[in-house]
Every structure is written in C-alpha cells, then in structure tokens.
Residue, then its C-alpha position, 0 to 999 in steps of 0.5 A: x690768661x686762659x681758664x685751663x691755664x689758670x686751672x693747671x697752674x693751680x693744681x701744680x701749685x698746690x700739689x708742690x705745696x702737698x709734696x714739699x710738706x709731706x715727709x719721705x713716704x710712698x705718698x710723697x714719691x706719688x705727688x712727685x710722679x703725678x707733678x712730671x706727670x701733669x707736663x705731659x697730660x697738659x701738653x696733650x690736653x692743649x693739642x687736642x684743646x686747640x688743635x694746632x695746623x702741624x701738632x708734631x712738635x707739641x706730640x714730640x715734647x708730650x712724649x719726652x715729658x712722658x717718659x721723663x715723668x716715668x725716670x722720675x717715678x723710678x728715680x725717687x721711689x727708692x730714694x722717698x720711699x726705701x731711703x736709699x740712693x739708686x746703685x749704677x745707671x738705671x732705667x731711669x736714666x734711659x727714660x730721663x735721658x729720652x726727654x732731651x733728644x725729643x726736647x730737641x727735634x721738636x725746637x728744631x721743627x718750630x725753627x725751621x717752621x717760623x724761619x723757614x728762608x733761615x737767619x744767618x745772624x741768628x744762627x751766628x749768635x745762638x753759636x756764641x751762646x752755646x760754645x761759651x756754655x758748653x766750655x763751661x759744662x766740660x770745665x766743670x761738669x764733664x771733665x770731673x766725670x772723665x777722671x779717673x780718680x773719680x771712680x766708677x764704672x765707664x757705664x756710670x760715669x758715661x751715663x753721668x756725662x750724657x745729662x750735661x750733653x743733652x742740655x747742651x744738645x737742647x741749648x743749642x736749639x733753643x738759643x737759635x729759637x731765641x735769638x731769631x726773628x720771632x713775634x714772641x707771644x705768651x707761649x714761646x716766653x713760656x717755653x723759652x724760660x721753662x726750658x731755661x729753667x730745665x737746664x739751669x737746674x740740670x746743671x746744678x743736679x750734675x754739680x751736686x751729684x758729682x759731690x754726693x750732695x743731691x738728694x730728692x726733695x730738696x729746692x733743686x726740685x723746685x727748678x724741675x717743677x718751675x719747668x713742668x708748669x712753664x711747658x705745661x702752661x705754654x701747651x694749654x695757651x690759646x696763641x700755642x696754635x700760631x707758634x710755629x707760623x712763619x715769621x716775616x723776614x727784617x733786618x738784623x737787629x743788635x740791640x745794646x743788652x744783646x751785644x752786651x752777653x754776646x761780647x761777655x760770652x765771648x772776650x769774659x768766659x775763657x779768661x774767667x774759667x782759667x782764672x778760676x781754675x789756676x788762680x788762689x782764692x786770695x786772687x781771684x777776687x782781684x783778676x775777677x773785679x779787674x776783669x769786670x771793670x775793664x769789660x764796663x769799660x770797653x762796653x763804655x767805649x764801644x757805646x760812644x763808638x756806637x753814637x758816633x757812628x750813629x751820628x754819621x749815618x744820621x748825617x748821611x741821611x740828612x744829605x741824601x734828603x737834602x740831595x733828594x729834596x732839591x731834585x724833586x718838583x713836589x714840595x714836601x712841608x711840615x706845618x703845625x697845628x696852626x698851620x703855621x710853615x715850619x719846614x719847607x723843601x727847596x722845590x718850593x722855589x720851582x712851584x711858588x717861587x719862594x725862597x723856603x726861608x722866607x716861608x719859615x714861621x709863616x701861615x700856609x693859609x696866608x699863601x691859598x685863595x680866599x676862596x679854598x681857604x675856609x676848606x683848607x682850614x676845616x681839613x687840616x683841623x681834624x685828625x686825619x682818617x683812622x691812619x692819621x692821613x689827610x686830604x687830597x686837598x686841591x686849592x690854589x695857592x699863590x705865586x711870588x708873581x701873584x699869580x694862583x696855580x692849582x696844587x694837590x696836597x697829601x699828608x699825614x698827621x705827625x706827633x712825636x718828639x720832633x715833629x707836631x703837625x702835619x707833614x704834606x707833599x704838595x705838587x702841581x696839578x694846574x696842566x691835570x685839572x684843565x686837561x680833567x676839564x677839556x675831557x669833562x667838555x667832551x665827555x658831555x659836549x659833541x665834538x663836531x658842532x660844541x653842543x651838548x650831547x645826549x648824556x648831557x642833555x638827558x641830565x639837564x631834562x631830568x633837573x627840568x622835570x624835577x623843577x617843574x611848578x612855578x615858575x618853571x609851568x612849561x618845558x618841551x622837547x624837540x627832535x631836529x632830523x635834517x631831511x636828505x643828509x645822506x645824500x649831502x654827505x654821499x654826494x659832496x663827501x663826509x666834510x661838506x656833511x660835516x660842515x653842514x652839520x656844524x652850520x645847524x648847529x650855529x643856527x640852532x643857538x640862534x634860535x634859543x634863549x640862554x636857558x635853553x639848550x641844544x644838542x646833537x644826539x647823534x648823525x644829523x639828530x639834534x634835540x633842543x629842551x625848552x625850559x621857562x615856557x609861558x605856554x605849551x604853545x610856544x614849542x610850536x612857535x620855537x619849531x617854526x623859528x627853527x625850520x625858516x632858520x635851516x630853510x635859509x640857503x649856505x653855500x658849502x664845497x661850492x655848493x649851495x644847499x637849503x638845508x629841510x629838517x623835520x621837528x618832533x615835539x614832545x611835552x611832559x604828561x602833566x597827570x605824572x612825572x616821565x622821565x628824560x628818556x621817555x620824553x626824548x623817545x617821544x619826541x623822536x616818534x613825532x619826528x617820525x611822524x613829522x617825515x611821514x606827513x611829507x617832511x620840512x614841518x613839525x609835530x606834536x607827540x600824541x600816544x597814538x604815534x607811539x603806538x604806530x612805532x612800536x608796530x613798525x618795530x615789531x614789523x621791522x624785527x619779523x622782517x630781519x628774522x624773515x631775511x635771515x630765514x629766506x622766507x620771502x618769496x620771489x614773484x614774477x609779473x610777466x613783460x607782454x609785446x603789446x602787438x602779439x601778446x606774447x610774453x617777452x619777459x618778467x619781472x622780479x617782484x618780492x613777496x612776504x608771506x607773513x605767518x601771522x598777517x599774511x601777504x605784507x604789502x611791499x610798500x610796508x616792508x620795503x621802506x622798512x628794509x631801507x631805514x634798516x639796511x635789510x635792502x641790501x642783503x634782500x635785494x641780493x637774494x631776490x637777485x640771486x633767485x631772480x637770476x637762477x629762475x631765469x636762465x631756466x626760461x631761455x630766451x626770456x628776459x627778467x628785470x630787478x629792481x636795484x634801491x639807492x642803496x645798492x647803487x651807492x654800494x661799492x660791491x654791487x657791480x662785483x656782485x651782479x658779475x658773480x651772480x651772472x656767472x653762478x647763474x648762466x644768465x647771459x647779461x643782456x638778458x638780465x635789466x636792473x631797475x633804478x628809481x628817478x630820484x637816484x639819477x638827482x639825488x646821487x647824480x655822480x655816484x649813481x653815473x659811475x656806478x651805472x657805467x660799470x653796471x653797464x660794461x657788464x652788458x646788462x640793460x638798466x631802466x628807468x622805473x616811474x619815469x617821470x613821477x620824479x624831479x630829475x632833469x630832463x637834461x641830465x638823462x644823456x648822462x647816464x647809460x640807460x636803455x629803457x624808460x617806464x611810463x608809470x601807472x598814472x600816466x597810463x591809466x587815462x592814455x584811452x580816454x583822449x588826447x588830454x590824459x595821454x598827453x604824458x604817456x604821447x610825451x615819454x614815447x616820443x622823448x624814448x624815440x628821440x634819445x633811442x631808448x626802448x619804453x615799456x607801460x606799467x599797470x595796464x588793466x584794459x584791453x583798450x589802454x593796450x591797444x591805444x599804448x600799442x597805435x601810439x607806438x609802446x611795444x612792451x607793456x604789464x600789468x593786471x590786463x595780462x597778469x599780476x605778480x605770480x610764483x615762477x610755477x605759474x608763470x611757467x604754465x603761463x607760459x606756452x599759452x601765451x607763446x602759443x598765441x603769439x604763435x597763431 
C-alpha cells in the first residue's frame, strides 16, 4: 500500500475518532464537513498524483464528491449545531442528489473503456441484480413515499423518492462493472465496495427517515464515512491509472457462488417480499425457512446436474483426444521423472511399431541408442528453460525390427495432481536430417566434380594454419587453372567442358594423400591444400605429380584432348600468422605468374608478384573508367602500293593516352581488355570511329582488327551491318582482321562466323600469318581474301635468300590460293624494294609512317596521292 494511502487512511481515521467523540457543537458539523470533504480532495489529489491517460472519470466523481460534501455541511449544520430537523427539501438535496448522476457517468465511462466490444453475459446479470433490488426499494422505500397517508408535499415526498432512484441509477452501473471481464486490482475493490457501501447505508437512511428515526451522528454515519475512505483511498492508489484499460476479451464464466445470488435473486426475492408483505408474523418464520430449504435444495440438485454434465463433456473430450491421437503421426507420451513411459498414444505403432501397452511401465532410455542416451538423460533431468520447456531432442530411437530411426522430441515439464513428469511430442525426422546432410554436402562441396568448394576449403586452411608446429611443420596452397578451357568449352560445347572438368578432378585425388585436400573454386580453378609436409619442397614435387597427371590425353565427345594447367604455389609466411584468404589470394598471383612465363609449369609466390598484381588491377580499373569515358583514341597506319607509293588504305589502330603514364603500350592494355571482357565493347568503339573516319576518305580502304572474342560473339555480324549502315562505308571498303590462332582454336565458330561476315561483302585477313599453329590445310576452309607477312618474317627479306625464304613462301602459298598479301613492319627503303620484285604490292610500316591521329593522316594524304600521281 502506498504512503498517501496509507496517510489519508489515517487522517480519516482519526478525524471520525474526533467526530464520533465530540458533542453536538459547531466543531462537530465542521469535522463532519472536512470528513465528505476529504473524498473529493484525495480524489483530485490522485488525479494530479498520477496522472491517469483519460482522467474523466476521476474529474466526474471528484465533482460529485464535492457537492455531496457541501449538502452534507448544509444538512448537519442545523441538526449539530441549532438541534433541529432541516423543514421540506433544501439545497442540500440538490447538492446530495447531483452525487449519483455523476456517480453514474463516471462508471459508465470505465465501462465502456474496459470493455470496449461489450459483454452480453455481463450485461444480462448486472440486470438481474438490479431488477431484483430495485423491486425491493419500490416495496419498501419508494411505494411508502407515494401514499398519500404519509403526508407531506408532492415536492418533499418527490425529493425523498429521488435518493432510492439515484442508488438505483448507480447500482445499475455498478453491477455491470462488477460482473464483467475485469483484471480486478486494489482500486476497483476499493471502489467496488465503497459504492456498495454508499447505497446499503442509503438504504437504511431512507428506511430510518421514513419512520423519523434518522438522526445526524448516529452509526448510520459510519457507512458514509466507510465510502468516502473506500473512494478516496481508490483515487490515491497507484494502479488507479490502469483502471480504465481495456480488458481481454474470454469466455463466460458462471462460477458456483455467482450462479448461486443470481438464481436467489431471481426464483427467492419476489415470493420473499410477498410473503413479508401479506403473511402474519407467526408464519413468516415458517414460509421463510420453507422457502430456504427448498432453494438449498434445488442448488444441491442442480450441483449434480452440473457434475454430470461436467462428466459428459470430460467424456467427449477424452474421445475427441482419443480420435485425434489415432490420426496424428507425432507420438505424444508422458514420461515420469525417471523416465519411466506412463502414457503413450497409439501412433507409436506407426513410428516404433510398438503396441502402447506393451511400453507402459517401461524406461524411454531403454528404446535410445546407447550413443544419445547419456544426452537424452542430462535434458530430461533438469527442470526445462524459465517456461518449463524441454529440448529439441534429436536422438535415434529403435524400432521393434531393431532398426534406429532419427526422432526430434519437445516437451514441457508438467507437475500437477494428475501428472508428474514430462509431456513430449515426438515425430520422426530421419527423411529431414539426411536431406539436412545431402544440402550441408552441397553447401561445402562443388556439385559437378564432388570436391570441396571454396567455403569449405578456406575452413580447413584456417584449422591447418592454426595447427601448425609439430608435427604439422609444413602446409601449402596450390592454385590449379587449366590452360585453354575456354576453347574446349566453346569449341566442343559446355558438356564436354564439364566432363573434362569432372576427369580433373578424379586426376587431382590421384595426385593427393588422404590428408589433404582438393577443390574447385570456381570455372576451371582448382585449389589443393597440402597438410602434414616433410619440407616446403615437397609442394613443388605435388605440383609436377599434378601437370604429368593433367598432361596425360582423354578422349571426350569423340575427341582426344591433352588437358595443360598452370600451378600457383603459395607457403605460409613462417615470421606470422596469414589467414586462409590471403594464402588463397596468393597462390592465385603465382598461378598468374605461372601463365605469363608461358603456361603448363608451376610457381612459387613471391611478394614481388603481388605487387605486379595490384599494378595490373589498377591498370585494369583506369582502362574500364577509360572506355566507359571514350578516352581511347583511334590511330590510323597508312597501307602504301609498294610500286608507286601511294597510299591505299589504313588501318585502325588503338591508342590510350593515359593521364598519369601517358601512351600505354597496346600490348599492355590490350590482353587486359580481353581477361576483362572490355574488348568487346573497345573494339566496337574503334569500329565504329573507324568506320565513320573512313567514309570521309573516298575510296580509301580501312582495316580493324576483330579479337577472338568478338568473333565468338554472336551479335558481331548484326553489329559490323549496323555500323556499315550508321557509317555509309561501302563493305568491300571495310577488312576485318583476325589472328591465326582463331582459325585453330575456334575452328568451327570462327568458320560460321566469318561466313556470315563474309556476306556482308567486307574483306577478312589474316593477321601475323604464319607465327601461329594453324594448319596449313585448313586455310581453304575459310573465307579469307588476305594474308599478312608479319614483322619477323620481313625484317631479313633484304639481306639474302636465306632470310627471305618465309617471307618468298607466303607470297607464293598467296599467289597459289589467289589471296592478296600485304608486308608488315617495313623500316627501309630496300625491304620495300625487295617486297615489291618479289611480287607483294601492299605493304606498312615506320619506312611510310606510324600509327598517326586521322588529322595527320589526312594531310599525309594529298602527298602521298600527289607522288603517285608524278
């Protein structure tokens, strides 16, 4: 209880003490005015205390209290003070009589508030209760003040009539707020039975009045200030500010006691008041104790109609259970503390096959594997969480067969009269933990070859390097890239590519112990850690083991391939702890660098790569910024007739200017835009450019250099039309260049798609013929019109018919196949001259001029034209 509940129930204690033993004086009246009053001052005191949400009807009751403590100060003055009784009505009983409608609105606010949805069967008794009272207080209170031998004037005896209909008015509500849905704290008992109070001793005021038996200080006053400590005490109660929330909506409850007034109220009260109003004094002792003793009876008789149908309804549900348990496929049990089965449902049968009476009285422990059941025991033999719930168990529990299936069981601590033990669903969950194991294998293994992925592999890297010391003195990490996937899988198609990659991996196994370990990471990467090594060494000699294993030929899709890798190897610095993405990262540079030094070998990382990578990186990022932004320019190196001089066509050449490192060489930037895919979209730009700068030279031919990559595209051809069309470059003006290579490595795509290039009426060629591994054979295969003599070949065609054998060799093969040849890289006067007697009519190179903007080659231009001219 609080300090100002506690405080104010002092001081009204002690002020009733001061009253009832003071005599009729001024300072008895004024005791009894500050006592009314005290109501309506704590009220407001614990509205502005505690501040309730909706304080309306707190602000309702504290008025009313305050003009009830006014009629009060006006009614006992007289009485108290001058010794006489207060002559018709007054303006006391206005004040006294303003208490009930406000009583009323303010319950009727904290009704509705708290049962907001409304409640029928609360409603309907509150009705009973006040219907049965209100007969009684016109019988005995009302009816005496409307006959007329009572006397008085039709204004006093009106006046005297409106108490018992204001109590009635407030019982109303008041029984409604107290047979409803209600979380019923300290405040509302107080206000419950303070009200209560109020109207029992109203009653016996309008009783004593009517007989002139009232007089003020008497115990009825008692009553009175019983209800103004009772409304008082409830105002300054903390939990006053939570007695207008809401309450949850349940079902109607009719409890015994409860069914017992309302069935009194109804069947008792009217015979009652008859039976006191016509009978004798000498028989109404006798209809009264008749009356009670057949109600005791009935009450008795209706209690075992109760029972019985409590019985029936328990019987339902039981079957309902019983229905339901034989249709679900969870075993629901009750096992004791000792684990010890006291019931178990019939769908046992299904998971155990079990009959459940052959499980009764027996231990749970004795059906779980030995394995789980020192676990099954430690969670059964403790108390649950805070909600008495136990488990997820998962053990294996065994058949009849003997057979163990996977089970999960839940459950929760159970301690009543009925049941001491656990109650615990259990169902079978066999299917779930191997599909849980077949996604765990996949989450951690590479679905195509059965190797361990990347996750999976980065983890047991970070354990190896946890481990290291004795005995685990060495571990490595190798990157396997196979060299030429691609044009396996564009070449043969994405199944034969898988099906080599698949063979890798069944070499790679081969190739390791069973403490090690191999891995796809991704394409045609692999990754193998090396655990448990003797020496650091001994990586190199797993690295060799595995480029014989890959070198060795398999015939995929009819074909026979001889699969190259390069290996990257990486060891842990021994000075500090790396962790598993850094050593993964750098043997990936090694491997790199393993390419670079010409492929099928193996390398050791060194930081000195890494710092090679991280160049190449940022080079990589300035060139995608550098395309995106159009800052690569378009050169032109002019084609001259080898007889005359005079140029007869360019070609496109790419140049980047660099803001910080100025001309990057092509061979640096252009490999770059082919790993990063940023040839596609650069060589269609200088294609583009190309195109729109030529049709300005009429008549002039221009050449462009088409990568692999742009061959394999499937929209190249679409987009060489396009740009034909955009441009207004006749087609046979325009010769798309493509490397040697491509006629071997992509033999059938490149075919097709130089067929359909070759429709368009463009000219194609061959650019560094002869430097690469194509078959001679294979040239009538595929639509080319020209042959270049690359840069080596020429740069000894003056100094004898030794060094210009190769160079005499391609223009003769040109004559025989009809192609036309044009001579790279000529620098002198005389390797133009001897290309020209040896019968090469096109030729470039430094000799005539580099690589030059459009600008300057179209001032190049009428000299050259001018000369040829004279």
């Amino acid at each position: 209880m609080s300090v100002l509940v506690r405080a104010y129930a002092c001081v009204v204690v002690t002020l009733s003490a001061a009253y009832y033993l003071t005599p009729d004086s001024p300072l008895r009246a004024v005791l009894w005015t500050v006592i009314s009053a005290s109501s309506a001052v704590a009220v407001a005191a614990g509205v502005a205390r505690h501040r309730p949400a909706r304080p309306l009807p707190w602000v309702l009751a504290a008025a009313g209290l305050a003009l009830y403590a006014v009629g009060a100060a006006l009614f006992y003055w007289p009485q108290l003070v001058e010794h006489r009784q207060p002559a018709g009505p007054s303006l006391a009983d206005m004040c006294y009589l303003a208490l009930y409608p406000m009583l009323a609105a303010a319950l009727v606010i904290l009704v509705r508030r708290r049962s907001p949805g409304g409640d029928r069967a609360a409603l309907l008794d509150a009705a009973i209760v006040t219907v049965g009272m209100s007969l009684l207080t016109w019988v005995f209170l009302i009816g005496p003040y409307l006959d007329d031998a009572i006397g008085g004037t039709m204004l006093e005896r009106a006046t005297q009539v409106a108490y018992p209909l204001g109590d009635g008015l407030v019982l109303a509500v008041l029984a409604r707020l107290g047979s409803g849905r209600t979380a019923r704290g300290a405040p509302f008992w107080l206000l419950l039975g303070s009200i209560l109070t109020l109207l029992s001793f109203d009653a016996i005021f309008a009783w004593q009045s009517l007989r002139d038996q009232f007089h003020a200080g008497s115990w009825v006053d008692a009553g009175w200030i019983v209800f103004y400590l009772g409304i008082g005490c409830a105002a300054l109660h903390p939990d006053m500010r939570r007695l207008d929330e809401p309450v949850a909506p349940g079902p109607a409850r009719l409890t015994s006691g409860r069914f017992a007034v309302l069935l009194a109220v109804a069947a008792l009260l009217i015979p009652a008041v008859i039976t006191v109003e016509s009978a004798a004094v000498a028989e109404l002792a006798v209809f009264l104790a008749a009356s009670c003793v057949l109600f005791v009876l009935i009450l008795i008789r209706m209690a075992d109609l109760m029972a019985a149908l409590r019985d029936v309804q328990r019987q339902r549900a039981e079957d309902r259970f019983q229905r339901l348990t034989e249709q679900v496929t969870d075993v629901l049990s009750i096992c004791g503390r000792d684990a010890t089965i006291q019931y178990v449902t019939p769908s046992v049968r299904s998971l155990l096959d079990h009959h459940p009476e052959a499980l009764l009285g027996t231990s749970l422990t004795d059906l779980v594997h030995p394995d789980d059941r020192q676990r099954v025991l430690v969670l059964l033999g403790n108390d649950g969480d805070e909600n008495g719930r136990v488990g997820p168990i998962e053990c294996r529990l065994q058949r009849a067969s003997g057979q163990y299936i996977v089970t999960e069981t839940v459950g929760r601590v159970v301690d009543d009269a009925d049941v001491s033990g656990y109650l615990l669903t259990t169902r079978d969950i066999t299917e779930r933990k191997a599909l849980e194991e077949q996604l765990t294998h996949r989450a951690f293994h590479d679905e195509l070859t059965g190797l361990a992925n990347r996750a999976l592999l980065a983890d047991r890297v970070h354990h190896a390097l946890e481990r290291r010391g004795t005995p685990y003195q060495h571990i490595a990490v190798l990157v396997v890239d196979l060299d030429d996937f691609k044009t396996v899988n564009d070449s043969l198609g994405r199944s034969a590519g898988d099906a080599l990659l698949r063979s890798v991996g069944d070499r790679l196994r081969t190739c390791l112990r069973s403490a090690d370990t191999a891995a796809r990471l991704g394409g045609d990467e692999f990754a193998v850690l090396l655990e448990h090594l003797d020496d650091a060494a001994e990586a190199a000699r797993v690295a060799e083991r595995i480029l014989a294993t890959l070198r060795q030929p398999l015939s995929i899709g009819g074909r026979e391939i001889q699969p190259q890798a390069s290996v990257g190897i990486a060891l842990p610095d021994p000075d500090r702890l790396p962790d598993a993405d850094e050593l993964l990262r750098n043997a990936d540079v090694a491997m790199h660098m393993a390419k670079r030094q010409g492929r099928n070998r193996f390398a050791y990382f060194a930081p000195s790569m890494h710092a090679g990578l991280l160049e190449k990186l940022d080079l990589a990022d300035d060139l995608r910024g550098a395309v995106e932004r159009h800052e690569l320019q378009v050169y032109y190196q002019p084609f001259v007739d080898l007889s005359d001089g005079a140029i007869v066509g360019a070609e496109a050449l790419v140049r980047w200017p660099h803001p910080r490192h100025g001309f990057i060489p092509p061979d640096r930037f252009i490999p770059l835009a082919e790993e990063s895919g940023l040839i596609l979209p650069l060589g269609y730009t200088v294609l583009e450019a190309a195109c729109r700068q030529a049709a300005a030279w009429p008549g002039l031919k221009i050449s462009v250099n088409l990568s692999p990559r742009q061959v394999q595209d499937p929209a190249v051809v679409l987009y060489v039309q396009q740009t034909l069309a955009r441009s207004g470059l006749a087609p046979h003006l325009l010769t798309l260049e493509i490397t040697e290579s491509l006629l071997q490595e992509d033999a059938e795509v490149a075919q097709h798609r130089l067929g359909e290039l070759k429709a368009l009426g463009v000219q194609l060629a061959v650019d560094d013929f002869g430097t690469g591994y194509s078959s001679l054979s294979r040239l009538h295969d595929f639509p080319i019109d020209v042959l270049k003599i690359p840069k080596p070949f020429v740069d000894g065609v003056a100094a004898g018919a030794e060094q210009s054998a190769l160079a005499r060799a391609i223009l003769d093969l040109a004559a025989a196949l009809g192609l036309g040849v044009v001579a790279e890289g000529i620098e002198h006067a005389e390797q133009a001259a001897e290309l020209h007697r040896l019968g090469c009519e096109v030729g470039q190179g430094f000799h005539f001029s580099k690589a030059v903007p459009a600008a300057e080659l179209d001032a190049l231009l009428p000299m050259r034209l001018g000369a040829a001219g004279r």
